[in-house]
C-alpha positions as CSV (number, residue, x, y, z in Angstrom):
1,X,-148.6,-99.5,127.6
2,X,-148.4,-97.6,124.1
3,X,-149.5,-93.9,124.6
4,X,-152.8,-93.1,122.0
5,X,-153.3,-90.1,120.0
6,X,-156.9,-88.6,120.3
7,X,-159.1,-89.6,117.9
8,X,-159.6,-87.7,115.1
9,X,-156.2,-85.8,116.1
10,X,-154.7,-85.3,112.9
11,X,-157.4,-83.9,111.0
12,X,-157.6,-81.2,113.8
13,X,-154.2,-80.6,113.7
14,X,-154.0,-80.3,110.3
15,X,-156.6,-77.4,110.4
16,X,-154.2,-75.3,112.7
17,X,-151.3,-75.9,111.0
18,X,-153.8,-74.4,107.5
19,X,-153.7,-70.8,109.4
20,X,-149.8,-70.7,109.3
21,X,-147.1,-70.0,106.2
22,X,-146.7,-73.6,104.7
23,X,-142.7,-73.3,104.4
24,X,-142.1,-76.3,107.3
25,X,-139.6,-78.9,107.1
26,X,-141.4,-80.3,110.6
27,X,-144.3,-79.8,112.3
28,X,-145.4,-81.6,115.6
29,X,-147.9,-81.8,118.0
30,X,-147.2,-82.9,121.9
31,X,-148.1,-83.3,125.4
32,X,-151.3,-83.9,127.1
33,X,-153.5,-82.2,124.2
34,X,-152.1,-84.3,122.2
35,X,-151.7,-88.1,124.0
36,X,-154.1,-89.7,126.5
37,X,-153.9,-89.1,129.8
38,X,-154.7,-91.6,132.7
39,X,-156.5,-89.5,135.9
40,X,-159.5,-88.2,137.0
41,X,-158.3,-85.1,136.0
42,X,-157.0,-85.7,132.7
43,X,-159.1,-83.1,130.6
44,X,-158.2,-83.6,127.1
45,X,-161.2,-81.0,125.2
46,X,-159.3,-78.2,127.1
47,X,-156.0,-79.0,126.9
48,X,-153.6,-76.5,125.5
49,X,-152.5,-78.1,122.2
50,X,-148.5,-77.9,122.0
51,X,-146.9,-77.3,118.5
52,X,-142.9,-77.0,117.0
53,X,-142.8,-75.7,113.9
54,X,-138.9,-76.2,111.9
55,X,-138.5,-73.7,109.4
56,X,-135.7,-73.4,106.7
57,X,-135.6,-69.3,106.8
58,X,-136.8,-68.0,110.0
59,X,-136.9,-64.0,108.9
60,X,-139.4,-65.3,105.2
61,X,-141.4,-67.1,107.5
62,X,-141.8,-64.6,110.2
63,X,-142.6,-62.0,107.9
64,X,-145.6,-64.1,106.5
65,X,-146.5,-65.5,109.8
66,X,-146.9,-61.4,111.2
67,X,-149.2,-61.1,107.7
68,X,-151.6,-63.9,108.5
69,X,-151.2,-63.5,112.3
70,X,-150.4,-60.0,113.5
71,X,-151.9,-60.7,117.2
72,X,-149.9,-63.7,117.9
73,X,-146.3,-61.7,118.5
74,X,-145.1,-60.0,121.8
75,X,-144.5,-56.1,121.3
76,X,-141.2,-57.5,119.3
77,X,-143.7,-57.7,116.3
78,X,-143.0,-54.1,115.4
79,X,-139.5,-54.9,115.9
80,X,-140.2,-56.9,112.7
81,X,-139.4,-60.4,111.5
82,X,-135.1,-60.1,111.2
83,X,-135.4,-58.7,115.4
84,X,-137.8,-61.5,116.0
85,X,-135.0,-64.5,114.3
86,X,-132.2,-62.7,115.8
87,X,-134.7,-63.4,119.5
88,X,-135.1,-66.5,118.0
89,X,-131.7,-67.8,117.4
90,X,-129.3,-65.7,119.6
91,X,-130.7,-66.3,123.1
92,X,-131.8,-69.6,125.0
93,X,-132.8,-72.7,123.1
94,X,-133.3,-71.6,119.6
95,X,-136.9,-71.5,119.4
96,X,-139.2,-68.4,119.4
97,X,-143.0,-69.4,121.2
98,X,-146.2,-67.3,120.7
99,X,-148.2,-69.1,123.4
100,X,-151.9,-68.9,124.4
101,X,-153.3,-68.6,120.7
102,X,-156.6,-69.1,119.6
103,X,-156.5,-71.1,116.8
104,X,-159.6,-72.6,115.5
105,X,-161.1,-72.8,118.6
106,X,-158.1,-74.4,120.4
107,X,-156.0,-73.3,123.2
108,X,-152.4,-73.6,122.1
109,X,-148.4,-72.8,121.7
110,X,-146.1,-72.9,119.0
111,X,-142.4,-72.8,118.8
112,X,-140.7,-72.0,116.1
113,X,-137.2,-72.7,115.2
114,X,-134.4,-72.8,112.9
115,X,-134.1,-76.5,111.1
116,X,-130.2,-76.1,110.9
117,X,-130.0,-75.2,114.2
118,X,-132.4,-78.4,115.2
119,X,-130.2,-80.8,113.2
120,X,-127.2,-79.4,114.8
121,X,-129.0,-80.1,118.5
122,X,-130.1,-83.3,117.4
123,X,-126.7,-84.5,116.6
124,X,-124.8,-82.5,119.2
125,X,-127.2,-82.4,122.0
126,X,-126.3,-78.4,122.4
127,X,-128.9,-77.7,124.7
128,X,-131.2,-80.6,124.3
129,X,-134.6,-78.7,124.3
130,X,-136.2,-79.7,121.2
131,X,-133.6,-82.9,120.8
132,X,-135.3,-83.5,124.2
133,X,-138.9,-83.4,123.3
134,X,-138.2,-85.2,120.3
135,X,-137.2,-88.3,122.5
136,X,-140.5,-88.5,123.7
137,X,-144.0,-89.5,122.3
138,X,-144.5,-87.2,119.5
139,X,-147.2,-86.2,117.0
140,X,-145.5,-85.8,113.5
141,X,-148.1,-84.0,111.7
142,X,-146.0,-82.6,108.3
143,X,-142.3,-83.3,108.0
144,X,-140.3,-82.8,104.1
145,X,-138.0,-84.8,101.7
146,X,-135.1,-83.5,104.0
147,X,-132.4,-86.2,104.4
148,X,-129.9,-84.3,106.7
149,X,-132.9,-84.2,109.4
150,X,-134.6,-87.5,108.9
151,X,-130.9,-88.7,109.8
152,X,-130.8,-86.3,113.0
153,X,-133.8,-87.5,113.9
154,X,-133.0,-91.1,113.8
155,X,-128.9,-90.2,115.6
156,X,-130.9,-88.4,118.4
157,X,-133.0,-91.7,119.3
158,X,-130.3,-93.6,118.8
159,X,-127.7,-91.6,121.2
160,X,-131.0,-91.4,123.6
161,X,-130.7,-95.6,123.7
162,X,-127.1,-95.3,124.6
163,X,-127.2,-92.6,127.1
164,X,-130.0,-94.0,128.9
165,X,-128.4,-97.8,128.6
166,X,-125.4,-96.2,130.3
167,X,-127.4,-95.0,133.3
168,X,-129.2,-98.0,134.1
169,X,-127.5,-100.6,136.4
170,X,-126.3,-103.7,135.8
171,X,-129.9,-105.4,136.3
172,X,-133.3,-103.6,135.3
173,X,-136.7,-104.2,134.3
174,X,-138.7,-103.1,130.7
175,X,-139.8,-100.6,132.7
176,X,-136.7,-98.8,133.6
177,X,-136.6,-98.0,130.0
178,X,-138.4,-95.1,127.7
179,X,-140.9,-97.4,125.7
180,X,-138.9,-96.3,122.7
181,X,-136.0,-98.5,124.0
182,X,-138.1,-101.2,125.4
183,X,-136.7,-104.0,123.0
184,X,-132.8,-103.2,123.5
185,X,-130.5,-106.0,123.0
186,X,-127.6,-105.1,124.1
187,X,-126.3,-105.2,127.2
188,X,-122.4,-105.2,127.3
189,X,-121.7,-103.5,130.7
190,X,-118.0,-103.8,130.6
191,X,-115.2,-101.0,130.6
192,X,-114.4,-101.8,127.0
193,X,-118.4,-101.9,125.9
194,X,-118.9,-98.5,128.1
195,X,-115.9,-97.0,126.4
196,X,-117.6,-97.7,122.9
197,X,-121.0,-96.2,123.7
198,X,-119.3,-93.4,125.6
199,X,-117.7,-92.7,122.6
200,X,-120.5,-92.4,120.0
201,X,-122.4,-89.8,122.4
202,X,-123.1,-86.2,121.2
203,X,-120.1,-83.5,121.4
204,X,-121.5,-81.8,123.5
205,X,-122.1,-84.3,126.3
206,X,-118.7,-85.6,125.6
207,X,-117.4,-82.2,126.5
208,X,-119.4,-81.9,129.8
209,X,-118.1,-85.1,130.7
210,X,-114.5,-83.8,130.1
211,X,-115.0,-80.6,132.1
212,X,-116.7,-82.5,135.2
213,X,-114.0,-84.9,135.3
214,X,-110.8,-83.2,133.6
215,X,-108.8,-81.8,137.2
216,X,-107.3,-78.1,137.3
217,X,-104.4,-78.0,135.0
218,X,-104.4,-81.4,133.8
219,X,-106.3,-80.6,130.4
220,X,-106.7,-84.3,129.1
221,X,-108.2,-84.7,125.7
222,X,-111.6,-86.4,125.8
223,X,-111.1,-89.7,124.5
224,X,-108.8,-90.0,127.9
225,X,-110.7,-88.8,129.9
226,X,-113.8,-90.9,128.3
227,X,-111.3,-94.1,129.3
228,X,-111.0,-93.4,132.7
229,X,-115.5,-92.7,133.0
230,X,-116.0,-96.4,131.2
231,X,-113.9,-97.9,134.4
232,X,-115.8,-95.8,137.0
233,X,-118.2,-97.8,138.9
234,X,-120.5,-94.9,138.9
235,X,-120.2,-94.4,134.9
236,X,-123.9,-93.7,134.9
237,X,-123.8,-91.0,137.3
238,X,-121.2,-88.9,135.6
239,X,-123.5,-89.1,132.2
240,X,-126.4,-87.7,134.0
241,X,-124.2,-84.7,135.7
242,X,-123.1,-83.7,132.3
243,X,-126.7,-84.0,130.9
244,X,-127.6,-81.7,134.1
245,X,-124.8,-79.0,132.7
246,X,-126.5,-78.9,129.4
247,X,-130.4,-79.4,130.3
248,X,-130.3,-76.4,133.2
249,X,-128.4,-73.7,131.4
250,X,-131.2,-73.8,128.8
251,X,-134.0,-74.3,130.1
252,X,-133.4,-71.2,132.1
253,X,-132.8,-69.0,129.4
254,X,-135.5,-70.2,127.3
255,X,-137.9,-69.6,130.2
256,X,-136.1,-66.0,130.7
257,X,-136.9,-65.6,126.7
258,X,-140.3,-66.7,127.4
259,X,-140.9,-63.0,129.1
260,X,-140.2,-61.2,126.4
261,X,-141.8,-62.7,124.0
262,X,-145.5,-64.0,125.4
263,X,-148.3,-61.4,125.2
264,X,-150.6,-61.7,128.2
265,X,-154.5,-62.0,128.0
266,X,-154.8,-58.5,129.0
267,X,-152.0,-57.1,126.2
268,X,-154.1,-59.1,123.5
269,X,-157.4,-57.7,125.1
270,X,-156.2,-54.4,124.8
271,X,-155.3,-54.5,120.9
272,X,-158.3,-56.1,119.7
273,X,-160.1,-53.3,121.9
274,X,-158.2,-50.5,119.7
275,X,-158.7,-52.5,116.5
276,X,-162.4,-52.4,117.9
277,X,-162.3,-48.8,118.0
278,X,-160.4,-47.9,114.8
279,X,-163.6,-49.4,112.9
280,X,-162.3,-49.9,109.3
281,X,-158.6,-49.2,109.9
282,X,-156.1,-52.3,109.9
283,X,-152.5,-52.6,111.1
284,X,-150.1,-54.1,108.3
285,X,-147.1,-55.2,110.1
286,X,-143.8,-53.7,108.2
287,X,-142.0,-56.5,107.4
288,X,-139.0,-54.2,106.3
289,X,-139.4,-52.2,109.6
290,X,-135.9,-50.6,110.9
291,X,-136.3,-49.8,114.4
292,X,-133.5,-46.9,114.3
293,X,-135.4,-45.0,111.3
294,X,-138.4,-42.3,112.4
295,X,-141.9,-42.9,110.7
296,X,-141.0,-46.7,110.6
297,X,-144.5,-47.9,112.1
298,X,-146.6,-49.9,110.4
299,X,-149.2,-47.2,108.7
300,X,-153.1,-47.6,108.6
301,X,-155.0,-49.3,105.9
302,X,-158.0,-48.5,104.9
């Protein structure tokens, strides 16, 4: 059965996404807030709403999102927006999340991340966070003219078929496969057909594969090694270990990133308190902020 969107979805989404910069190459919505859930329990009014936001220049659209939404950031807001990118970009899975927003009367989280750094996890599975995500049911809610992504997109889906075909056994059901992949065809299960698909999977995977099955001091170059996994009877098995070696590494860090940048309920509560208190007086966040210069806080407006 198809997943459904919530009624009225997109116009609700497109609301939230009006209280952030508009520089997006892609925006999506995901998860239970987003998809119909089957359960007793399934509670889709309160929901957390789950959003990814690709941006083309991470530091521009920082700076404007710390403009428009100052209480959203972790204490690396007065770090400024070029701290917040190199957070971003330099540690875990490439995306920045301000979780437990507001926004227009909705519960929810964005990431943020870079879109050459998506396109290059899309084609390369590097960490397969977003590439992950972007497997499953998604809610595209704005996405540009950009060819290079539209193609990672469709490569991503498309090495998703083949790594999944390669883990299934020789006889399966419809449902053994993601719905995306329902209507496959193709089912040479032979060394020489393994071989082929093994061959057109992401880098990165291909290099797992290598390292799990490359002995001490042999070095073999990948295509060899590839050739000896398409004979293995357990083929399938080997994929998934080196989809383990890339999945583990980063969700760990991202979830170690998560600490540093989430501001708790009581961190938030505490700032709108002072705002509360300083009446008329308003925070600008300094966009050009250097952390090593003295008097570099963001000074009051009246």
């Amino acid at each position: 059965m198809a997943l459904q969107a919530l009624q009225s979805s997109g116009v609700a989404f497109r609301r939230i996404l009006s209280h952030f910069p508009e520089e997006l190459s892609l925006a999506f919505a995901y998860g239970s807030g987003v998809y119909r859930q089957v359960g007793p329990s399934a509670d889709q009014k309160n929901a957390m709403l789950d959003f990814v936001f690709t941006v083309d220049d991470p530091v521009a659209w920082h700076s404007k999102n710390l403009k428009k939404n100052w209480n959203h950031y972790s204490f690396l807001k007065v770090l400024g927006p070029k701290i917040i990118t190199t957070v971003q970009n330099d540690y875990g899975a490439g995306v920045y999340y301000n979780p437990f927003i507001m926004c227009d009367g909705r519960l929810i989280k964005y990431g943020v991340i870079s879109t050459n750094i998506l396109i290059d996890d899309l084609l390369n599975w590097n960490n397969l966070y977003i590439a992950g995500r972007l497997q499953k049911p998604v809610k595209i809610i704005a996405m540009n003219e950009n060819i290079a992504l539209r193609s990672a997109l469709d490569k991503n889906l498309r090495s998703a078929v083949t790594t999944a075909f390669l883990m299934l056994p020789e006889s399966f059901s419809e449902e053994d496969l993601f719905i995306e992949i329902a209507g496959l065809s193709y089912s040479d299960k032979s060394p020489e057909g393994q071989f082929t698909q093994l061959m057109t999977l992401p880098k990165t995977l291909q290099r797992q594969i290598n390292h799990i099955m490359d002995p001490p001091g042999k070095n073999r170059d990948v295509e060899e090694t590839l050739l000896q996994v398409a004979h293995d009877p357990d083929c399938g098995e080997v994929v998934r270990l080196g989809l383990s070696a890339i999945v583990r590494p980063s969700s760990m860090k991202q979830s170690t990133k998560g600490i540093f940048t989430a501001v708790t309920e009581r961190e938030r509560e505490a700032e709108k308190q002072a705002e509360r208190e300083a009446g008329s007086m308003h925070w600008e966040p300094d966009v050009g902020f250097d952390p090593g210069s003295p008097g570099s806080r963001p000074e009051p407006k009246a």
